[in-house]
C-alpha positions as CSV (number, residue, x, y, z in Angstrom):
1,X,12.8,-4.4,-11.6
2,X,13.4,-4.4,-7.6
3,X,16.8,-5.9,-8.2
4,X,17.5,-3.0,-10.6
5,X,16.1,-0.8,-8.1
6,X,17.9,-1.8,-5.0
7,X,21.3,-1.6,-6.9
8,X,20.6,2.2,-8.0
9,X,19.3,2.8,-4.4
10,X,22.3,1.3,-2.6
11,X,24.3,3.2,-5.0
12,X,22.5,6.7,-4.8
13,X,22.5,6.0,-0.5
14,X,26.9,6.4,-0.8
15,X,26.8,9.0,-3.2
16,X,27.7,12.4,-1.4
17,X,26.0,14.2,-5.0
18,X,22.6,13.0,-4.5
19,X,20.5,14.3,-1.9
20,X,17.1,12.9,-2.1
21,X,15.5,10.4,-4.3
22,X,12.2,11.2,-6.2
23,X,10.3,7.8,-7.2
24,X,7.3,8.0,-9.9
25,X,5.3,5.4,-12.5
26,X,5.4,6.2,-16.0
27,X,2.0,6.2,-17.8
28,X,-1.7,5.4,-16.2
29,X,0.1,3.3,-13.4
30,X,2.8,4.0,-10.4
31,X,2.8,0.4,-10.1
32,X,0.0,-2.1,-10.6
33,X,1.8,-5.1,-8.8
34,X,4.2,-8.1,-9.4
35,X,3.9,-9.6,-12.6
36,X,1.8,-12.5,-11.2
37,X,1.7,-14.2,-14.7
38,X,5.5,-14.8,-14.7
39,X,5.7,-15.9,-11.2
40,X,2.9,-18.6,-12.2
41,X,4.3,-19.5,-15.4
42,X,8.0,-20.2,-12.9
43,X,5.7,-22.1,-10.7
44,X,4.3,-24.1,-13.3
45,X,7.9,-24.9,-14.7
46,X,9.0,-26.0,-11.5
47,X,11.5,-22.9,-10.5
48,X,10.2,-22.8,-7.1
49,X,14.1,-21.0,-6.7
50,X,14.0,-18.4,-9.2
51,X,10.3,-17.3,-7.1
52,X,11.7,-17.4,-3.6
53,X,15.0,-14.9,-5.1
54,X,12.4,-12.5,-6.9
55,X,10.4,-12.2,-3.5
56,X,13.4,-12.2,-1.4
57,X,15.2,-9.1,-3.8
58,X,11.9,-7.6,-3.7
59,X,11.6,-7.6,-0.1
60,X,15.1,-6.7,0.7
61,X,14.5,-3.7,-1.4
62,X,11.3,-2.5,0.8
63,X,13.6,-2.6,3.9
64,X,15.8,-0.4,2.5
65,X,13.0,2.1,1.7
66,X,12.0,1.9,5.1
67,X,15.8,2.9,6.4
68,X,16.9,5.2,3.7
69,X,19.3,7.4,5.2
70,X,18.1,9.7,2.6
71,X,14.9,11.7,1.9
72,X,12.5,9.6,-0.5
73,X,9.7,11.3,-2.3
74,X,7.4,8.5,-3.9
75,X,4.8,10.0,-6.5
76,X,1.7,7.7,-6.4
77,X,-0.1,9.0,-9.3
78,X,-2.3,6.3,-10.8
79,X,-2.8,2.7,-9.9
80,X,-1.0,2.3,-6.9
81,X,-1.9,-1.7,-6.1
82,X,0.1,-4.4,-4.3
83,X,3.5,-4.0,-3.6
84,X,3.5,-0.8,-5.6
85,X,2.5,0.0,-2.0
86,X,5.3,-1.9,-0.6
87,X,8.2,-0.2,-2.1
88,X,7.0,3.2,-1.9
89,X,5.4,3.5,1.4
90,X,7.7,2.9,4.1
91,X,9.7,5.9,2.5
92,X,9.9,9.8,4.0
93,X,7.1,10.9,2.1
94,X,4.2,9.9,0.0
95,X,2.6,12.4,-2.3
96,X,-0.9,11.2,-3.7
97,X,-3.2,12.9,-6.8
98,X,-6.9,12.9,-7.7
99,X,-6.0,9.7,-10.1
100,X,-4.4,7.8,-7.8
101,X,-6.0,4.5,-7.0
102,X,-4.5,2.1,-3.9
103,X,-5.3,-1.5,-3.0
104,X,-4.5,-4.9,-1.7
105,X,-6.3,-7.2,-3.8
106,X,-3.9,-10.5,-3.1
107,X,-6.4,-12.5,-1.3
108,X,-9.3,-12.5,-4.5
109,X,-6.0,-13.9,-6.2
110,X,-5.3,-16.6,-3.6
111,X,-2.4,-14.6,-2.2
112,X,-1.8,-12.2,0.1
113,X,-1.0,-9.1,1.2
114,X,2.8,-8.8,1.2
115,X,5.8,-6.2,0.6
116,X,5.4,-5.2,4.0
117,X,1.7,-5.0,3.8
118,X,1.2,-6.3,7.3
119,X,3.2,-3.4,8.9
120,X,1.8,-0.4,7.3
121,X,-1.7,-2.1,7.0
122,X,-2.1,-2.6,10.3
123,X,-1.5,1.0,11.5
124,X,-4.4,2.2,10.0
125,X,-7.3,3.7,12.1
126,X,-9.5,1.0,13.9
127,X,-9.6,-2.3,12.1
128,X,-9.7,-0.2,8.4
129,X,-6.5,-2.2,7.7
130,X,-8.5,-5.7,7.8
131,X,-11.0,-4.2,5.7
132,X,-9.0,-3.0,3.4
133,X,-6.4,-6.7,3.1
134,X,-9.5,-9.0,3.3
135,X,-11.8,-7.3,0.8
136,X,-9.4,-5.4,-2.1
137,X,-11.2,-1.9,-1.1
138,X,-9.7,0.9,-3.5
139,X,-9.1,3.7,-2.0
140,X,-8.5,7.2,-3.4
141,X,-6.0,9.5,-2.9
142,X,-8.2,11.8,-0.7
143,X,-8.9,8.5,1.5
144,X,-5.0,7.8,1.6
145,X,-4.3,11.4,3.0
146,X,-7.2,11.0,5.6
147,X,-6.3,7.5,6.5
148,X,-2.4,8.4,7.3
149,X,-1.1,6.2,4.2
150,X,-0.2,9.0,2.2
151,X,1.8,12.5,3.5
152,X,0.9,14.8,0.9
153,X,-1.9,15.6,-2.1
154,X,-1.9,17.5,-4.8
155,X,-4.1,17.6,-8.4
156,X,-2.6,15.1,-11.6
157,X,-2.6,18.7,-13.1
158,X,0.1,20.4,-10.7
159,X,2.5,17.5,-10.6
160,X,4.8,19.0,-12.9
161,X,5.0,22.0,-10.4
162,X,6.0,19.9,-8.0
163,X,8.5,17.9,-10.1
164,X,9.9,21.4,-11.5
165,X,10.3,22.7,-7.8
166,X,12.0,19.3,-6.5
167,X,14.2,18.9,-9.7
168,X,15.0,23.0,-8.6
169,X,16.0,21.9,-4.7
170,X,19.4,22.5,-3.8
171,X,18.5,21.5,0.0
172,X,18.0,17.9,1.0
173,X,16.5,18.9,4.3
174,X,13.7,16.8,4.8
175,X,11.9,20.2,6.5
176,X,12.0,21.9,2.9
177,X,11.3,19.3,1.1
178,X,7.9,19.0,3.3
179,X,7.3,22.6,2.9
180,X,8.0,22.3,-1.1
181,X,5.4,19.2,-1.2
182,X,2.9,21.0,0.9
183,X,3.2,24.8,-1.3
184,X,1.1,22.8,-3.7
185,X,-1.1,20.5,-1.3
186,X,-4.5,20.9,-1.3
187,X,-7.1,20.7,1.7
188,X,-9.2,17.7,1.0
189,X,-11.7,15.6,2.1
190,X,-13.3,12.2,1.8
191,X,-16.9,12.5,0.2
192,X,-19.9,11.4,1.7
193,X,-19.1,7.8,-0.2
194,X,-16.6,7.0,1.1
195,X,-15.5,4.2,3.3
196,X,-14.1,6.1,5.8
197,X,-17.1,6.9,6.2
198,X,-18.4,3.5,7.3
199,X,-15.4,3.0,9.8
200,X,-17.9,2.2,12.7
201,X,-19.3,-0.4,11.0
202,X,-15.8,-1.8,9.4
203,X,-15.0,-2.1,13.6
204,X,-17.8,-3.3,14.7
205,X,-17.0,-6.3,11.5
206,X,-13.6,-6.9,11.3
207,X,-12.9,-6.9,14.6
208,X,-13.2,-10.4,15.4
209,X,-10.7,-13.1,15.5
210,X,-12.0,-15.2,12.8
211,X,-13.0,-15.2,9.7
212,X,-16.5,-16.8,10.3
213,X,-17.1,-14.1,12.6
214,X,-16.3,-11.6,10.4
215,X,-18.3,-13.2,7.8
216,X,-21.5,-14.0,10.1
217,X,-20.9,-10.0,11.5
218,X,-21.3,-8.8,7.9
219,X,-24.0,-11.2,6.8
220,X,-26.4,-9.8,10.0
221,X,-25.6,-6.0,9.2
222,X,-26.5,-6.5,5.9
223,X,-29.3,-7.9,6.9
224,X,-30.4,-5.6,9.6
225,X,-29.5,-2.6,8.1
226,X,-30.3,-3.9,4.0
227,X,-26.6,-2.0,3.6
228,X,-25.4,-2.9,-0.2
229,X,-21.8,-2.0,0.5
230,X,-21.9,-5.1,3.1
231,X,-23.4,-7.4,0.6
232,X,-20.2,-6.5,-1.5
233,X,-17.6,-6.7,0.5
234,X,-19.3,-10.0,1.3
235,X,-19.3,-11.5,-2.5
236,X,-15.6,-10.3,-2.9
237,X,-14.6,-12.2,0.5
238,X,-16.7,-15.5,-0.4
239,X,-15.0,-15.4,-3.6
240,X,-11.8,-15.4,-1.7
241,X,-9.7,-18.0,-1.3
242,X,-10.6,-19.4,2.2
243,X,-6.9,-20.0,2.8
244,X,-6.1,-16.9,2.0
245,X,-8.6,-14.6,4.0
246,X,-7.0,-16.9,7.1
247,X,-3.9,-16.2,6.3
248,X,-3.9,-12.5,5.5
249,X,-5.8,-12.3,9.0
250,X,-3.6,-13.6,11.1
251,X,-0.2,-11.5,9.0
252,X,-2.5,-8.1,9.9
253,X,-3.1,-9.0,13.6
254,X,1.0,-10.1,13.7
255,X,1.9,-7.1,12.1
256,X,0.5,-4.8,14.6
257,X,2.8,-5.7,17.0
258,X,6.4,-6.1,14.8
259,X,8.3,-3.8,13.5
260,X,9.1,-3.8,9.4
261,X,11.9,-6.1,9.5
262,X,10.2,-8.7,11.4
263,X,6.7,-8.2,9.0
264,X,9.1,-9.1,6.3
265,X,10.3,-11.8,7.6
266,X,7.2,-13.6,8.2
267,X,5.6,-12.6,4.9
268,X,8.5,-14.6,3.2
């Protein structure tokens, strides 16, 4: 798929008859991930090659969405996990729904977060971004908008509105095409369950340089405070892969200070 995908990008970038791009899933999902199951089964038959070419293509493809010359409009409407983040975020603009649903759960699957997870991750507010690549949070498209990962929101039920007005444009301006996204935006905001909610207690937790730490912070807030979202995110990182939580640490902290390229570089 991303080598499909980078070939009709690169192609649509030269051509002087296409003025922006619009990107959306088809079905429940925008994208639910890499197929980890093939990638395991290459592993297993010893094509170490064939995996490094698929991650390479895929993450050549995420730079280019990150320095498309052209206005990109990714529609993240449904599951919205791994590097469905990866090659739809770094675009121009990010329009989320009430189904959407958006996470990093690559370190419960001995992984990590990649697809230049490190780079937009570690923007977030605070240490969210930690929270958020150590645990597998979801977060909903309400959370995205307040969080600064997505640029626009608008109900499942309008989105062929939207699609109608874009498929309509005949100005690639990016200032239009805000406007057009935003004429059927809706003011939202996270409810009182959400984990945005928490974010002083996701800082005063994940802000420390180790694991352990993090892991000993939770343990006594949960404690001290009998809070049963703590207990969780604790299970979900014990059940981590040790190596993993370590690693996916360090690529967040990294991240903070590289630019997309560079994040890339190092998640290969």
């Amino acid at each position: 798929m991303a080598s499909r995908l980078k070939k009709l990008y690169e192609s649509w970038e030269e051509n002087p008859d296409i003025g922006f791009v619009i990107m959306k899933g088809n079905g429940r999902a925008f994208c639910s991930g890499v197929d980890a199951v093939a990638l395991y089964h290459l592993l297993n038959e010893g094509k170490v090659e064939d995996c490094k070419r698929f991650f390479e293509t895929l993450y050549k493809f995420v730079y280019l969405q990150g320095t498309y010359l052209k206005p990109h409009v990714a529609i993240l409407d449904g599951i919205t996990m791994g590097c469905g983040g990866g090659i739809s975020l770094p675009g121009m603009f990010h329009l989320v729904t009430d189904k959407t649903v958006f996470a990093h759960p690559e370190a419960q699957l001995r992984f990590h977060p990649d697809s230049g997870a490190s780079f937009y991750l570690s923007r977030l507010p605070g240490y969210l971004g930690e929270c958020l690549a150590l645990t597998g949070e979801k977060l909903n498209g309400v959370e995205m908008i307040a969080c600064g990962l997505a640029t626009h929101y608008c109900l499942n039920a309008r989105l062929s509105w939207v699609e109608e007005c874009l498929g309509n444009m005949m100005n690639d301006d990016p200032t239009v095409i805000e406007s057009s996204l935003a004429q059927y935006g809706d003011l939202v905001y996270p409810d009182r369950s959400s984990i945005l909610h928490r974010i002083e207690t996701i800082d005063k937790c994940f802000c420390h340089d180790t694991i352990e730490e993090i892991i000993d912070s939770l343990e006594n807030e949960a404690a001290g405070a009998y809070d049963d979202w703590c207990r969780t995110v604790l299970r979900k990182m014990k059940e981590a892969s040790p190596l993993s939580l370590k690693v996916t640490l360090r690529s967040i902290r990294e991240g903070r200070f590289q630019s997309l390229d560079q994040c890339l570089a190092r998640e290969y």
